[in-house]
C-alpha positions in Angstrom: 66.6 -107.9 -28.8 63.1 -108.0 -29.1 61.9 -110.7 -31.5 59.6 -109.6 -34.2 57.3 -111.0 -37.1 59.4 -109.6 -39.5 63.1 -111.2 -40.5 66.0 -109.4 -38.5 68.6 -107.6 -40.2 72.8 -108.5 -40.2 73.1 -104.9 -38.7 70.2 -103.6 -36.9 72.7 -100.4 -36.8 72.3 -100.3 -40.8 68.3 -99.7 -40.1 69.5 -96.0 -38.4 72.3 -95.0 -40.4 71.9 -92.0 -42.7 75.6 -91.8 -44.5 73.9 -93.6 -46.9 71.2 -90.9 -47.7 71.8 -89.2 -51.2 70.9 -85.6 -50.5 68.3 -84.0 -52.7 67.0 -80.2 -53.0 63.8 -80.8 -50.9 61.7 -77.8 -52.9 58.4 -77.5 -53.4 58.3 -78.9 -56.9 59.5 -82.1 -55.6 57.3 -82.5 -53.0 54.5 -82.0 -55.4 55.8 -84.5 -58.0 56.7 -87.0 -55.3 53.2 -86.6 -53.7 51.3 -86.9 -57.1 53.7 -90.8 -57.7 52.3 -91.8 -54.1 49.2 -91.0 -54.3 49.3 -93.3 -58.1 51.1 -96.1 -55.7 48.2 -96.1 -53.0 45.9 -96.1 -55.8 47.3 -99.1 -57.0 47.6 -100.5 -53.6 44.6 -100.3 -52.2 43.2 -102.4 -55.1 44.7 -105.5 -54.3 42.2 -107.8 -52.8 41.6 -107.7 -49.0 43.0 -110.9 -48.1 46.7 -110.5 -47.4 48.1 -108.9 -50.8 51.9 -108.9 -51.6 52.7 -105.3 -52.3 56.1 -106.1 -53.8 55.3 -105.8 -57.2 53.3 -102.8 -57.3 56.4 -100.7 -55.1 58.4 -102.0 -57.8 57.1 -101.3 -60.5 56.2 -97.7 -59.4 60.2 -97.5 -58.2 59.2 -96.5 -54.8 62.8 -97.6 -53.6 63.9 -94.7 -55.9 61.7 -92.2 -54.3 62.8 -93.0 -51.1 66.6 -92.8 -51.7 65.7 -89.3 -53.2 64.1 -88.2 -50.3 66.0 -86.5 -47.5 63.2 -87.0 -45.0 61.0 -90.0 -44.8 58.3 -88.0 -46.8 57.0 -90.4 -48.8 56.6 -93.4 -47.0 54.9 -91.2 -44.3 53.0 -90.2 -46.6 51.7 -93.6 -48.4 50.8 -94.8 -45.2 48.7 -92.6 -45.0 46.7 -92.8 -47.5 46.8 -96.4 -46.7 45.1 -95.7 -43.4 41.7 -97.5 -44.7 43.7 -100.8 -44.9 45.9 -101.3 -41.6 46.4 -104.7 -42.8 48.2 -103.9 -46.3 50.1 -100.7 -44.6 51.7 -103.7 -42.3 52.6 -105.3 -45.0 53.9 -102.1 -46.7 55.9 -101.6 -43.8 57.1 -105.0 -43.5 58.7 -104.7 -47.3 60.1 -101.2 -46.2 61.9 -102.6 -43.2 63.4 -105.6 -45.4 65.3 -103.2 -48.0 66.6 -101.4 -44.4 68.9 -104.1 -44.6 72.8 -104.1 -45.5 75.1 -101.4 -46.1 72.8 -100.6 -49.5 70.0 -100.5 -47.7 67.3 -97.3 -47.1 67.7 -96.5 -43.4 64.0 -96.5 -41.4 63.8 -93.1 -39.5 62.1 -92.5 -36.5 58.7 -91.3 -37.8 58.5 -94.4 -39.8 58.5 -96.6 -37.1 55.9 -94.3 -35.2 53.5 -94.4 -38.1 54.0 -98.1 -38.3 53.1 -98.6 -34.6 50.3 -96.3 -34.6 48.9 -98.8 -37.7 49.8 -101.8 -36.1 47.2 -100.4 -33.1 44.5 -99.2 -35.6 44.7 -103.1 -37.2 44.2 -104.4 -33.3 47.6 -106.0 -33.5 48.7 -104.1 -30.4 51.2 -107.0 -29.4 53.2 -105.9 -33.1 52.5 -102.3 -31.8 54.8 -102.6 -28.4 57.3 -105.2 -30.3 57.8 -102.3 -33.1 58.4 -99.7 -30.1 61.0 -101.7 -28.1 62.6 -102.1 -31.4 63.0 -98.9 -32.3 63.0 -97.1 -28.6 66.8 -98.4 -28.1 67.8 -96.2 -31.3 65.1 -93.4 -31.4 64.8 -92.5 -27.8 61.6 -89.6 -28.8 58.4 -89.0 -27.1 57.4 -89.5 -30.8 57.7 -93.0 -30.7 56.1 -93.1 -26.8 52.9 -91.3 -28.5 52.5 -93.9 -31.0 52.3 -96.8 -28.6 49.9 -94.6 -25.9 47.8 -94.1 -29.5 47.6 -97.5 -30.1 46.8 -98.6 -27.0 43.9 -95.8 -26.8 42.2 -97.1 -29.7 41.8 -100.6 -28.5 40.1 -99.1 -25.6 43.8 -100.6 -23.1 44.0 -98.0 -20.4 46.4 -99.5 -18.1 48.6 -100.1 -20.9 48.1 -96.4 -21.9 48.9 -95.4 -18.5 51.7 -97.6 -17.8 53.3 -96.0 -21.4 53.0 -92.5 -20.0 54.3 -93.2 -16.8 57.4 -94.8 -18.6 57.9 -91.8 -20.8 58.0 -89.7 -17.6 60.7 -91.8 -16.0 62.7 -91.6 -19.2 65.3 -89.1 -18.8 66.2 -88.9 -23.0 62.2 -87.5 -23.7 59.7 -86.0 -22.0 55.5 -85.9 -22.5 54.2 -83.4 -25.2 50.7 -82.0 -25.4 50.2 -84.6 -27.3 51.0 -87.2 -25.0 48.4 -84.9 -22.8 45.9 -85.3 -25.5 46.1 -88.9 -25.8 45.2 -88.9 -22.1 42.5 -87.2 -22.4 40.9 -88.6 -25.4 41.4 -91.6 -23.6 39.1 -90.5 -20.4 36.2 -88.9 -22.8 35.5 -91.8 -24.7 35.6 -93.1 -21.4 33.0 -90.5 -19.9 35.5 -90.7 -17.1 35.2 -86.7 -16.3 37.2 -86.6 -13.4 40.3 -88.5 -14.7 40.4 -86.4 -17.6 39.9 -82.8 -15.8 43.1 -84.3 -13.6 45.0 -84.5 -16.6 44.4 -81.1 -17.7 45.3 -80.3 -14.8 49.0 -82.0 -14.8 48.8 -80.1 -18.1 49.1 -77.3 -16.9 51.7 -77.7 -14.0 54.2 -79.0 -16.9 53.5 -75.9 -18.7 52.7 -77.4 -21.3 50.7 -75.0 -24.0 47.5 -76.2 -25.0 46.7 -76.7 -28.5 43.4 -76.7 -30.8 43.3 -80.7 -30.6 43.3 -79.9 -26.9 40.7 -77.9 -26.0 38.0 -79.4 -28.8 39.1 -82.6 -27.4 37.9 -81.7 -23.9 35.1 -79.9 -25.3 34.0 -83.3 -27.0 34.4 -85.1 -23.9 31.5 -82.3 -22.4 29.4 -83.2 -25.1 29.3 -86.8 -24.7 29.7 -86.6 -20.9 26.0 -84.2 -20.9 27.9 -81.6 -19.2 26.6 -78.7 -21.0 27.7 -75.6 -18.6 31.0 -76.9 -19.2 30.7 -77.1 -22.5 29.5 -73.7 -22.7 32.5 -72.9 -20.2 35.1 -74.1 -22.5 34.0 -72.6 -25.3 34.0 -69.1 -24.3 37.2 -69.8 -22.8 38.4 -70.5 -26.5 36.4 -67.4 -27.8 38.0 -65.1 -25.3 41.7 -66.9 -25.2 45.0 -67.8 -27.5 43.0 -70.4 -29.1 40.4 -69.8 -30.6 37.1 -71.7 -32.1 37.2 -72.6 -35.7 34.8 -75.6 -37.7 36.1 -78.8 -35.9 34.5 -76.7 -32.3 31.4 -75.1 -34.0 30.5 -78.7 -34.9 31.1 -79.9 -31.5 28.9 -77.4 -30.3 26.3 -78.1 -32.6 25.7 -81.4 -31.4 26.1 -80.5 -27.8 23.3 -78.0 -28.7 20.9 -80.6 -30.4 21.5 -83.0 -28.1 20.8 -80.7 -24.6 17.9 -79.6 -27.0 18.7 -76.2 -26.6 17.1 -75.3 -30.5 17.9 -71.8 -30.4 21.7 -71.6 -29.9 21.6 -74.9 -32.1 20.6 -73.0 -35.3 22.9 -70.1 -34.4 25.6 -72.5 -34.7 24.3 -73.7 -38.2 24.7 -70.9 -39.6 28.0 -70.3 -38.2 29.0 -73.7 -39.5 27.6 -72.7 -42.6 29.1 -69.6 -43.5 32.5 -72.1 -43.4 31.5 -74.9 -45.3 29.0 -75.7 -48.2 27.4 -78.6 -46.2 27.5 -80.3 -43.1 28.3 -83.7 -42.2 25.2 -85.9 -42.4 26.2 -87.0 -38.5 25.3 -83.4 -37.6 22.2 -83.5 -39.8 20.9 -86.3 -37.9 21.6 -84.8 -34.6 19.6 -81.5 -35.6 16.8 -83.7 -37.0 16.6 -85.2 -33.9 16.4 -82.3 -31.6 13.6 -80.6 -33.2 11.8 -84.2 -33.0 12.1 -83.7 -29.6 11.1 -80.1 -29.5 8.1 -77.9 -29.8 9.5 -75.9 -31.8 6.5 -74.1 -34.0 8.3 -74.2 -37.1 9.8 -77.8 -36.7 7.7 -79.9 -39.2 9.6 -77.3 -42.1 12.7 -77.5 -40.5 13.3 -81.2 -40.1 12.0 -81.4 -43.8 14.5 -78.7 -45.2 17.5 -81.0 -43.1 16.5 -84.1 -45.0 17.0 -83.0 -48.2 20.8 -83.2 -47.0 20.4 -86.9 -46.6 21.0 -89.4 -49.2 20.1 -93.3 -49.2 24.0 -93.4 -48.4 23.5 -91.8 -45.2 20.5 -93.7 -44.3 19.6 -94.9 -40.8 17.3 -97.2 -39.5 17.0 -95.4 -35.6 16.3 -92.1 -37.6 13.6 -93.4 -39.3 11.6 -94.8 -36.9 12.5 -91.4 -34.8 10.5 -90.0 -37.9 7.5 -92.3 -38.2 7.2 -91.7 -34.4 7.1 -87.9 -34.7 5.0 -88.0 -37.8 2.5 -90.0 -36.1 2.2 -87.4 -32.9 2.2 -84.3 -35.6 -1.3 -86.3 -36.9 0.2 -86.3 -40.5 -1.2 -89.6 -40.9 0.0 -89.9 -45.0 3.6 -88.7 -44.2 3.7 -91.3 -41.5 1.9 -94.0 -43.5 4.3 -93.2 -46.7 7.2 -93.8 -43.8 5.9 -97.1 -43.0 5.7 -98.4 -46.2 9.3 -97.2 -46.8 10.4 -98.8 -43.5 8.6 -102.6 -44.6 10.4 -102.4 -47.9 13.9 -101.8 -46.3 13.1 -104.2 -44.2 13.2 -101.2 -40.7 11.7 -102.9 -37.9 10.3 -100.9 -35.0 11.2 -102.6 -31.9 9.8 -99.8 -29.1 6.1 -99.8 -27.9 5.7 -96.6 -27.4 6.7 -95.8 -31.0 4.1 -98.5 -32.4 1.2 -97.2 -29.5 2.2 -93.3 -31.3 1.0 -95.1 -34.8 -2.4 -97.0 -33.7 -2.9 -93.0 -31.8 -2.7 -91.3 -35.0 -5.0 -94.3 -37.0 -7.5 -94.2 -34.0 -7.6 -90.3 -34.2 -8.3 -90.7 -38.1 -10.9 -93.4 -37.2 -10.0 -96.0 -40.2 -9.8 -99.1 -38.3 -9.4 -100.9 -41.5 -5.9 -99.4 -42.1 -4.9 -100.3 -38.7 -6.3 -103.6 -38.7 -3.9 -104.0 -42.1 -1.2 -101.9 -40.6 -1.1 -104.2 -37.7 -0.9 -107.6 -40.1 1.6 -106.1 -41.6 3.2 -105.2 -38.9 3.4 -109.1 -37.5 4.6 -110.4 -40.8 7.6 -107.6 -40.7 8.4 -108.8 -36.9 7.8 -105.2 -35.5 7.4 -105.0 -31.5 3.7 -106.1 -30.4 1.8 -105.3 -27.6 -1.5 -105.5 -25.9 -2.4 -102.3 -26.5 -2.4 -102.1 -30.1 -5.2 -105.0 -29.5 -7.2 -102.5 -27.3 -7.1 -99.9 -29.7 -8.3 -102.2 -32.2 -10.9 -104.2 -30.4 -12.6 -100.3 -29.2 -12.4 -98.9 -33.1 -14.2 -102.1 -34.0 -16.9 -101.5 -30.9 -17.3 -98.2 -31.9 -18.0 -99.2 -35.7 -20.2 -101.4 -33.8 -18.4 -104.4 -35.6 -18.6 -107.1 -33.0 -17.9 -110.5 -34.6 -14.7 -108.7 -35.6 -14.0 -107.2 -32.2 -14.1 -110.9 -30.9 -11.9 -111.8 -33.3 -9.2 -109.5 -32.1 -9.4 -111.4 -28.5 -8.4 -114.8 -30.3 -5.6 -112.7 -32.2 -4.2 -111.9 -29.0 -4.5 -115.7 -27.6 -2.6 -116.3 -30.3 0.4 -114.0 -29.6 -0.1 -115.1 -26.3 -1.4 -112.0 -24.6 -3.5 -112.7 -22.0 -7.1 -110.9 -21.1 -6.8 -108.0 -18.5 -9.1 -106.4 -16.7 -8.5 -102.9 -19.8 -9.5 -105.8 -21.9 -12.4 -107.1 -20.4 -13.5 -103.0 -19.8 -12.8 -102.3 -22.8 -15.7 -104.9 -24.0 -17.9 -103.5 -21.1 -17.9 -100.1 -22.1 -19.0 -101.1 -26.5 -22.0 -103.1 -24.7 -23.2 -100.3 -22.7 -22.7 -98.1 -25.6 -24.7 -100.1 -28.1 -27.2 -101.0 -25.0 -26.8 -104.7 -25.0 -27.2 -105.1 -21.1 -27.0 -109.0 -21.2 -23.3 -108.9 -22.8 -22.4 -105.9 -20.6 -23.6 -108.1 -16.8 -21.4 -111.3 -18.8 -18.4 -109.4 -18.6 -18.7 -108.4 -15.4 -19.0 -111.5 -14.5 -16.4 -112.9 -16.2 -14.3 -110.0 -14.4 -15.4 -111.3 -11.0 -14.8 -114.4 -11.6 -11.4 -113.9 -12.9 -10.8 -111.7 -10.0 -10.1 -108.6 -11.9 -12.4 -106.4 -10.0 -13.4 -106.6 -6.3 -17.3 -107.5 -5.7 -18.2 -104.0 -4.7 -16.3 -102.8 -8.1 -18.4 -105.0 -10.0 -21.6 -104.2 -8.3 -20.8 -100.2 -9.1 -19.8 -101.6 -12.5 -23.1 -102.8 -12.8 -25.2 -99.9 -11.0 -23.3 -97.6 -14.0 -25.3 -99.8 -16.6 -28.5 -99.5 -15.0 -28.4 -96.2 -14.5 -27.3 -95.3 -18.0 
């Protein structure tokens, strides 16, 4: 026997017996009524606090030992796990209780899908060593792929491949069961997250030589794998296979597609899809949102400014993102609206969004040097330290040639000790950059002293520095 955090029974036979069971009329009133007293009892559940609650009292004082005995089939503890799904940790628990009043003669007997859902909780709370006690527990008693699915689920979601594998290849040797399609799909959820194309195209592949019949969670599973793998043609593939075979496309697959359409950038067939999606559901997910936004951020797309502004109205300060707005600030800048991208900024200092990119920041000093304040960029820039956004020489450039070209020179200088300071050295852009507002303003002296200083530092050659020098006197 396989030892176990929770107390073992007198009769672990008891756990399996159904004599026991008293019958009930399982209609569809009392279904209803018994889902409506769960969903009361999760309630109260998930209000306990977070740090290891003893649900006792609360499934005793909603009588859920009553329920249970009144239900033929393990409906409603199948059930309240799964509302309890957002706390793995308290559905353990849960589940430890319901296997202590298994005990005895008297006791409620566990069935099969009981100890499935358990494992599969035990893997979604990382406990995956409970997961594979739970299964060897309850494999000797319930010998069902069901309970071979849980443990390859469990192992999947901690990301345990060989473990996954080795489960599989055990359910294959095991004469009592045999793999499912969702045993298949497990499998290949398991090699798309992966991005491990070829591994997952094999299993289809052994799919379809157990004749096996492919489900819905089947093919949008493989056509998610597409999508995060880049593979659009076979994306596009798979999904008029689904248009044109026994299973066929509905919202889970539209989605898919949307993303794989925003993401290859491919803005036409993307809102196509939209609307598609849209004629099924009131509004989209926000994660689709995003996605769109960010393809026509990408795109040149004529009317993109109005439709990335009609897509944000979807998205509350719930569904905020830090990467999205900086992807916004950037684009902003490049379109030259320099008060959307401004009003961005000052939105991104107060919630404390740093930009940590340089060619995001180099995008803003563009659209504040195209504008020609070099006052706001000179504050932007400030601010910009203080906040801990990504620095770089350039923005220094940019600054020192808008303060040449405002013929402001102390404060041009001033910039070269700013960028001692953030230690930046002098290059030879630098050191040109200087060169060219002397020759401009026709201060020859200053202009042959940073040539000079460009020789000597070795920036230029002697023959550049003598052309360098011909330039100014012929200008």
């Amino acid at each position: 026997m396989v030892k176990t955090p929770f107390p073992t029974p007198r009769s672990l036979a008891s756990l399996f017996n159904r004599s026991g069971l008293r019958p009930h009329p399982d209609n569809h009133h009392h279904l209803a009524s018994a889902a409506n007293l769960i969903s009361a009892l999760a309630a109260d559940l998930l209000s306990l606090p977070d740090s290891t609650p003893d649900p006792t009292p609360i499934l005793e004082s909603h009588s859920f030992p009553s329920l249970l005995r009144s239900s033929r089939k393990p409906f409603v503890s199948i059930k309240l796990f799964s509302l309890l799904k957002p706390r793995p940790l308290l559905a353990l628990e849960v589940f430890k209780w319901r296997r202590e009043i298994a005990m005895g003669p008297d006791g409620i007997p566990l069935a099969s899908e009981e100890y499935a859902k358990a494992i599969t909780i035990a893997g979604r709370a990382h406990n995956v060593d409970l997961a594979g006690k739970l299964f060897s527990e309850a494999i000797v008693s319930f010998p069902e792929t069901a309970l071979y699915n849980a443990l390859m689920s469990a192992y999947m979601y901690n990301g345990m491949m060989r473990r996954c594998l080795a489960v599989f290849q055990s359910l294959r040797q095991d004469r009592r069961c045999k793999p499912t399609i969702v045993s298949y799909n497990i499998l290949l959820s398991l090699f798309g997250r992966s991005v491990l194309v070829d591994h997952m195209e094999a299993v289809i592949q052994a799919a379809n030589e157990a004749g096996v019949m492919r489900t819905l969670k089947t093919q949008n599973t493989i056509l998610a794998s597409y999508v995060t793998a880049f593979m659009w043609d076979r994306m596009e593939a798979t999904y008029r296979a689904m248009q044109h075979g026994p299973v066929k496309p509905e919202l889970r697959t539209h989605l898919l597609m949307l993303r794989g359409y925003a993401h290859s950038g491919n803005i036409e067939k993307m809102e196509e899809t939209y609307k598609v999606v849209l004629n099924q559901v009131k509004q989209v997910n926000p994660v689709f949102i995003r996605a769109m936004i960010c393809a026509y951020c990408k795109s040149k797309h004529p009317k993109r400014v109005e439709r990335i502004e009609e897509l944000l109205e979807y998205i509350t300060d719930a569904e905020y993102r830090r990467w999205l707005h900086v992807l916004l600030i950037r684009f902003y800048a490049r379109e030259g609206m320099v008060e959307v991208m401004k009003r961005l900024i000052g939105e991104a200092f107060s919630r404390k969004t740093t930009v940590t990119t340089s060619g995001t920041m180099r995008s803003i000093v563009t659209s504040y040097f195209h504008c020609g304040d070099v006052d706001q960029l000179a504050g932007f820039l400030r601010s910009a330290e203080r906040a801990g956004w990504k620095l770089c020489r350039s923005l220094f450039h940019c600054k020192m040639l808008m303060f040449g070209m405002h013929n402001r020179l102390e404060e041009m200088h001033d910039v070269l000790d700013e960028m001692e300071s953030l230690r930046f050295d002098r290059t030879k852009k630098t050191f040109s950059i200087m060169h060219k507002v002397y020759c401009n303003m026709g201060r020859r002296l200053e202009a042959n002293t940073v040539v000079g200083l460009m020789l000597k530092l070795g920036l230029v050659s002697p023959t550049d520095g003598r052309d360098l020098l011909l330039h100014r006197e012929q200008a």
